[in-house]
C-alpha positions as CSV (number, residue, x, y, z in Angstrom):
1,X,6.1,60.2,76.8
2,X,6.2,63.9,78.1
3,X,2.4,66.1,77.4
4,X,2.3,69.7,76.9
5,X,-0.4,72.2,76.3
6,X,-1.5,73.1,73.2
7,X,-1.2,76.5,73.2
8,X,-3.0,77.9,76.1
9,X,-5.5,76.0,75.6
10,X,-6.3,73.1,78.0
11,X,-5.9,70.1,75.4
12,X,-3.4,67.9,76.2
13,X,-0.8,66.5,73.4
14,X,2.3,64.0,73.0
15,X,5.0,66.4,72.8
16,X,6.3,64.1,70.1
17,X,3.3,63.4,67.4
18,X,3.4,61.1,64.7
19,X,2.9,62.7,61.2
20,X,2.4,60.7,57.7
21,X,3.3,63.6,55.7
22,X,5.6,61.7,52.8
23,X,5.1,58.1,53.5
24,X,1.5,56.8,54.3
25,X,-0.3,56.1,50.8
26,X,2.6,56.8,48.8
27,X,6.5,55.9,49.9
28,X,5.2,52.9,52.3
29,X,3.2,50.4,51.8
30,X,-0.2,50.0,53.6
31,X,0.9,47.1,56.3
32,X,4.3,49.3,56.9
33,X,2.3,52.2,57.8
34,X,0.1,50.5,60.1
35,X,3.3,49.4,62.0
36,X,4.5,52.2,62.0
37,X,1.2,53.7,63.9
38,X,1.0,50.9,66.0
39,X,4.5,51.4,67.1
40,X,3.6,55.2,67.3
41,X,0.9,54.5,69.8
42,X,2.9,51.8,71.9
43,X,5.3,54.4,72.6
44,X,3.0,56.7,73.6
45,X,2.4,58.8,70.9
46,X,-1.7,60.0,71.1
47,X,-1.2,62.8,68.5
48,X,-1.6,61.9,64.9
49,X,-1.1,65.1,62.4
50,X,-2.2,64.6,58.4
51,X,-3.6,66.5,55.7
52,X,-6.3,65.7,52.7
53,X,-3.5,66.7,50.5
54,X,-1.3,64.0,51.7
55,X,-1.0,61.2,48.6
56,X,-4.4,63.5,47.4
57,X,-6.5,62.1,50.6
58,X,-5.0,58.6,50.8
59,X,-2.4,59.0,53.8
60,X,-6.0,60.1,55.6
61,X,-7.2,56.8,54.6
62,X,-4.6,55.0,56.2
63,X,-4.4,56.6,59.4
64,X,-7.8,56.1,59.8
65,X,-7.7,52.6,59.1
66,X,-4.7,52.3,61.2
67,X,-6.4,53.4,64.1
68,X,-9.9,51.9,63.4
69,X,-10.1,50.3,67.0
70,X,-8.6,52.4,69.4
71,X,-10.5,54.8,72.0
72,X,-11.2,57.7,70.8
73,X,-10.8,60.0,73.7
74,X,-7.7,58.3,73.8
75,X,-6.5,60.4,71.3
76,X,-5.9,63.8,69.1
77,X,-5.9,63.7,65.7
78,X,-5.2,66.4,63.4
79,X,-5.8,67.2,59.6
80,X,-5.6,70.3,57.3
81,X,-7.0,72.0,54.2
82,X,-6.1,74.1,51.8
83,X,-4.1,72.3,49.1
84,X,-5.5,70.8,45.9
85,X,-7.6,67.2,46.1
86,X,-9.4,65.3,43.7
87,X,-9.6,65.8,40.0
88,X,-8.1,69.9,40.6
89,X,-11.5,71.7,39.6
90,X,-11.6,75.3,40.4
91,X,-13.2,74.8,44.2
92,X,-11.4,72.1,45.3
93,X,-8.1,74.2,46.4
94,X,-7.9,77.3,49.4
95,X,-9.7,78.0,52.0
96,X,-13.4,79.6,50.9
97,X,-16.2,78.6,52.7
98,X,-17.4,75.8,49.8
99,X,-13.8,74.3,50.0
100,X,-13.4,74.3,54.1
101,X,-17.2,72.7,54.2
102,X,-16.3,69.7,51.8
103,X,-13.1,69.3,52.9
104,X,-13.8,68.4,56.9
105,X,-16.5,65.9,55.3
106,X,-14.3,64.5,53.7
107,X,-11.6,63.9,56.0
108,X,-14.1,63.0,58.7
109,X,-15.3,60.0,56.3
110,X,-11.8,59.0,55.2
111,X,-10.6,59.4,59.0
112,X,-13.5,57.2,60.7
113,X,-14.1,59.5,63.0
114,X,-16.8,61.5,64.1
115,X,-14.7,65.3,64.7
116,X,-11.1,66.2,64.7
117,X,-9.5,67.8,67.6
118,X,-7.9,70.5,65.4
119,X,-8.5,71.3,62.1
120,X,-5.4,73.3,60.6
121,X,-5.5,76.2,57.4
122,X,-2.6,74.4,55.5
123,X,-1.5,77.8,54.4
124,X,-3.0,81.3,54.1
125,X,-4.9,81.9,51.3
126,X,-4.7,85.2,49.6
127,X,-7.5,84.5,47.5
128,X,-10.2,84.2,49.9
129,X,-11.4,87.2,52.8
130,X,-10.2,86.0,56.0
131,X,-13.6,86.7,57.3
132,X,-14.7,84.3,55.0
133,X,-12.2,81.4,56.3
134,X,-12.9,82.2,59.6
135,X,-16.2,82.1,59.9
136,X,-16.3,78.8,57.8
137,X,-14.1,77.4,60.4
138,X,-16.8,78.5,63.2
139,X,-19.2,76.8,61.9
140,X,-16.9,73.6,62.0
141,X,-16.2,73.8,65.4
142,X,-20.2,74.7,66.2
143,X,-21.4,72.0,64.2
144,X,-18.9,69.9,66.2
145,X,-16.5,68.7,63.5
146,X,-13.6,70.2,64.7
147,X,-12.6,71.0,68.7
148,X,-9.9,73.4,67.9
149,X,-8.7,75.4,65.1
150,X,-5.1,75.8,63.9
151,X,-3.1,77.1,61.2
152,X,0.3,76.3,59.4
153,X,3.1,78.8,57.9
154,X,1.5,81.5,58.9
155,X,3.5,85.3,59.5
156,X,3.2,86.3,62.6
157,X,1.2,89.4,61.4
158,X,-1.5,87.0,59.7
159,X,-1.4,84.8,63.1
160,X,-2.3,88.1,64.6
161,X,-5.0,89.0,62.8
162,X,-6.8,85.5,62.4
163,X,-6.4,85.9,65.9
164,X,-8.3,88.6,66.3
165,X,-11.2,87.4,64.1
166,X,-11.0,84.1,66.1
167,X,-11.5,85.5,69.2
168,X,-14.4,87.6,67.6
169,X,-16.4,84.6,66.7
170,X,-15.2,82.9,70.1
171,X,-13.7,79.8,68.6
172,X,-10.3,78.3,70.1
173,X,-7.6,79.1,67.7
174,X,-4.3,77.7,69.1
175,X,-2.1,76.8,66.9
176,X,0.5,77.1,63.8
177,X,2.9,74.6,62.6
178,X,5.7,75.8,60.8
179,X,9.0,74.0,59.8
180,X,11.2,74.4,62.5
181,X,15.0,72.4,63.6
182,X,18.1,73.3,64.3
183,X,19.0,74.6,60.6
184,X,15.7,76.5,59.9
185,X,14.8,79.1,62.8
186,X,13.1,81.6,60.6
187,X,10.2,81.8,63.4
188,X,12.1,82.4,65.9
189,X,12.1,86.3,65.6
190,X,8.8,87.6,64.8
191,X,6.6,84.2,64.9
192,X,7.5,82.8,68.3
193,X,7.0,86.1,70.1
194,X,3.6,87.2,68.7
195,X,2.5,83.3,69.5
196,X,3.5,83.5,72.5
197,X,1.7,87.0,73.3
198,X,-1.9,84.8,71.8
199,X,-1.3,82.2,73.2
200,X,-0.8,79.7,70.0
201,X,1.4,76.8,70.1
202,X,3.8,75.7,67.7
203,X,3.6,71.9,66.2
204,X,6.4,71.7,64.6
205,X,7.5,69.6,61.1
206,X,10.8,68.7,59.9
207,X,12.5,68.6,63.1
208,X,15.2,66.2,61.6
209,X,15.4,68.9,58.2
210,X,14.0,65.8,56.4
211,X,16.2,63.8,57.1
212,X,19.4,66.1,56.9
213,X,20.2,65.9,60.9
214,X,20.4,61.8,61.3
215,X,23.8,62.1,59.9
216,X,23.0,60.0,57.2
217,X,24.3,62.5,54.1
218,X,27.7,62.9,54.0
219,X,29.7,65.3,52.6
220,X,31.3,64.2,49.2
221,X,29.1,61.5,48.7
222,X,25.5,60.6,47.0
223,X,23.0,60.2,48.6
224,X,21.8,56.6,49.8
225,X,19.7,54.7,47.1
226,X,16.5,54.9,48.5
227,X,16.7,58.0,51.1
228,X,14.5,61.3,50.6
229,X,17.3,62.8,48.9
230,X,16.7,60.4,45.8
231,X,12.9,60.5,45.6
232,X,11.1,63.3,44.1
233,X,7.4,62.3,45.2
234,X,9.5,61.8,48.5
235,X,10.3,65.8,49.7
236,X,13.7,65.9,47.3
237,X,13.1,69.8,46.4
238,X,12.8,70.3,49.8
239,X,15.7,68.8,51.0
240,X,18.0,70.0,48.0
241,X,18.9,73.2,50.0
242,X,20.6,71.3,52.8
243,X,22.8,69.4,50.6
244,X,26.1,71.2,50.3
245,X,29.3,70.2,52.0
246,X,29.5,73.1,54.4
247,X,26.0,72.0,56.2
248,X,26.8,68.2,55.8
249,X,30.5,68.9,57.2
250,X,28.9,70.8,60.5
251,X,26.0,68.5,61.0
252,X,28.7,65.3,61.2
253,X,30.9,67.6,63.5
254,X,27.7,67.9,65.8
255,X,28.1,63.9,66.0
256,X,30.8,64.2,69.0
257,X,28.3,66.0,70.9
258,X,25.4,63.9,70.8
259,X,27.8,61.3,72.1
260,X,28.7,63.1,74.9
261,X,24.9,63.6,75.4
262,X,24.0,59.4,75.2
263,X,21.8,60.7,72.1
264,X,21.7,59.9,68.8
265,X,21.9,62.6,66.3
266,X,18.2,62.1,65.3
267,X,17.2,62.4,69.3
268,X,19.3,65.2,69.5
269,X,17.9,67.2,66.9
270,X,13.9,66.4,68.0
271,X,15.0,67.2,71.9
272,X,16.4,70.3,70.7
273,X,12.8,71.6,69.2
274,X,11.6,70.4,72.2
275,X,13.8,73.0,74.5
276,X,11.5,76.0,73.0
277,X,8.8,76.0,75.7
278,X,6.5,78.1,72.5
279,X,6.8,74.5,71.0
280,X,3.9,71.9,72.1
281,X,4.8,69.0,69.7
282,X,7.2,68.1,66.7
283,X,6.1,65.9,64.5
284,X,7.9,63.1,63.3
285,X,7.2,60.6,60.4
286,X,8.5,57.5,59.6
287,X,9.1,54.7,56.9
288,X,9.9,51.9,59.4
289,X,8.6,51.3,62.8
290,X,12.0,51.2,64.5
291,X,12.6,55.2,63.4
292,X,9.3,56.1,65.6
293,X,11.2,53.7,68.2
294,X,14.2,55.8,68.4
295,X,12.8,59.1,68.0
296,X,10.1,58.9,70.9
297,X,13.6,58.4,73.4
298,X,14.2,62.7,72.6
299,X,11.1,62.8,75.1
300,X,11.5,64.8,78.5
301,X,15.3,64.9,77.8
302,X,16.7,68.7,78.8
303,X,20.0,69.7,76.8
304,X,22.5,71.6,78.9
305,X,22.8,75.3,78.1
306,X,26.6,74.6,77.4
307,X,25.5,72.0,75.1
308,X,23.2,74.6,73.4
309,X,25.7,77.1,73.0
310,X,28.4,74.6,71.6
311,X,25.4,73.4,68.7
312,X,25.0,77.0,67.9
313,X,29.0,77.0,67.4
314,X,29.1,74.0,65.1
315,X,26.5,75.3,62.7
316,X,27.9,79.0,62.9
317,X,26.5,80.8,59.7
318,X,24.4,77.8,57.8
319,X,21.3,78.5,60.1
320,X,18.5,80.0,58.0
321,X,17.0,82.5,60.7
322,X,15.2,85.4,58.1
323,X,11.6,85.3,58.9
324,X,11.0,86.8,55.5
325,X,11.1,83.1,54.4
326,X,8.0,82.7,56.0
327,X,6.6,84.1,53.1
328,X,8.9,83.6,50.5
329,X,8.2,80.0,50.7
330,X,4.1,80.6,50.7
331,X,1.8,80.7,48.0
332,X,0.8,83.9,46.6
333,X,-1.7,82.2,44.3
334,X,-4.0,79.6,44.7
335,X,-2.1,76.3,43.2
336,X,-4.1,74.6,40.9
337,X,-7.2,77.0,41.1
């Protein structure tokens, strides 16, 4: 396993991370997902990404439990807030001071652990003052709770200015994590370059576009009994938009090429996030431990610029690069509230 910085700051993480966004508390069983961390952490994997919203605070629960035991230095583990939890009452959603506060109590408890090493604005609210968010977030990281702040689908113009209130109260804010694979680019021109300029780094999710990039849909056919594709708790709405013909035709057609590479399709996709040096970690999840097994192999490999360009070829037009999605895709009301 390869390390990068996160950010420019000097904490070191996995450049692959392990992530339980759709499976720990809900699609996999409890004993499945503790495999799946312990095969996480034998392949070297010391970052751990979740989120209180995750199975409404279970998939916490799990990870905790699943890594109840290990040395803590040893690891970074990251959660979020901002989503509904519990029963849905008016203050248990966005990211006002009352909500932030409860929330990282709650995670810590359900985590087993004493502080997170970054604590992560699951979206921006445009509800609250970002004053108000950011200072809340100051006081987590003075009261020792949280090491580092982060964010996640943020515009770059929001990243600049949560930025600028970050550095203000003189708390580390050093990352965003934003969907990001070969089919969906949309940070590339405006978030990337304004990261870059702060020095924020991106952890990336969906680096296989849920699923989209193993090959495993084919054009013409239904999808597998049992994949994403077929479970709506599981991420089908997200999925839905790569299932036409055209991007299921190119993604087979990419096949050859991770051949020629000695890579699987899935390997290929996660090394190719890993080629943007403004990309410290993707995150990849898993339902069986052999996935985390294959995945971690997209590690330190380098993809020839010829290979690059000839990927680019064979997805042609189907790449979503608009960075207006960005917010197209973001809440513009508190959900739940």
């Amino acid at each position: 396993m390869d390390f990068r910085y996160l950010g420019n700051s000097g904490l070191k993480v996995s450049e692959i991370s392990y992530g339980n966004w759709l499976t720990h508390g809900s699609q996999v069983e409890n004993d499945q997902a503790r495999a799946c961390v312990q095969a996480a952490l034998e392949a070297g994997i010391t970052t751990f990404d979740t989120a209180d919203v995750y199975a409404n605070t279970k998939a916490e629960s799990v990870l905790g439990e699943a890594l109840e035991g290990q040395r803590r230095e040893s690891l970074e583990i990251f959660t979020k807030v901002y989503w509904p939890t519990g029963p849905g009452g008016p203050n248990d959603t966005g990211l006002s001071r009352k909500h932030i506060h409860e929330s990282i109590n709650g995670s810590l408890k359900r985590l087993k652990t004493d502080y997170v090493d970054l604590y992560q604005a699951h979206r921006y609210d445009t509800e609250t003052p970002l004053e108000e968010t950011m200072e809340a977030f100051a006081d987590v990281v003075r009261s020792g709770k949280a090491l580092y702040i982060g964010v996640s689908e943020w515009t770059a113009e929001q990243l600049q200015e949560g930025h600028r209130l970050a550095r203000e109260l003189r708390i580390p804010f050093v990352s965003n994590q934003p969907q990001y694979s070969m089919l969906w680019r949309v940070i590339e021109a405006e978030v990337v370059p304004a990261s870059e300029e702060l020095g924020i780094g991106q952890v990336v999710f969906s680096p296989i576009a849920q699923g989209v990039l193993t090959g495993k849909y084919v054009p013409g056919q239904q999808p597998p009994e049992g994949s994403r594709a077929t479970d709506d708790k599981g991420g089908a709405n997200m999925i839905r938009r790569f299932l036409n013909d055209d991007v299921l035709t190119r993604v087979q057609e990419l096949k050859p090429l991770a051949d020629k590479a000695g890579l699987s399709l899935s390997q290929l996709a996660v090394a190719w996030v890993l080629q943007n040096p403004n990309v410290s970690s993707a995150i990849v999840g898993a339902s069986r431990p052999e996935q985390v097994v294959e995945n971690v192999k997209a590690s330190g490999v380098k993809l020839e610029d010829g290979l690059l360009k000839r990927i680019d070829e064979v997805l042609g037009g189907i790449v979503e690069r608009d960075p207006a999605k960005t917010v197209q895709n973001a809440p513009q009301t508190r959900p739940g509230s």
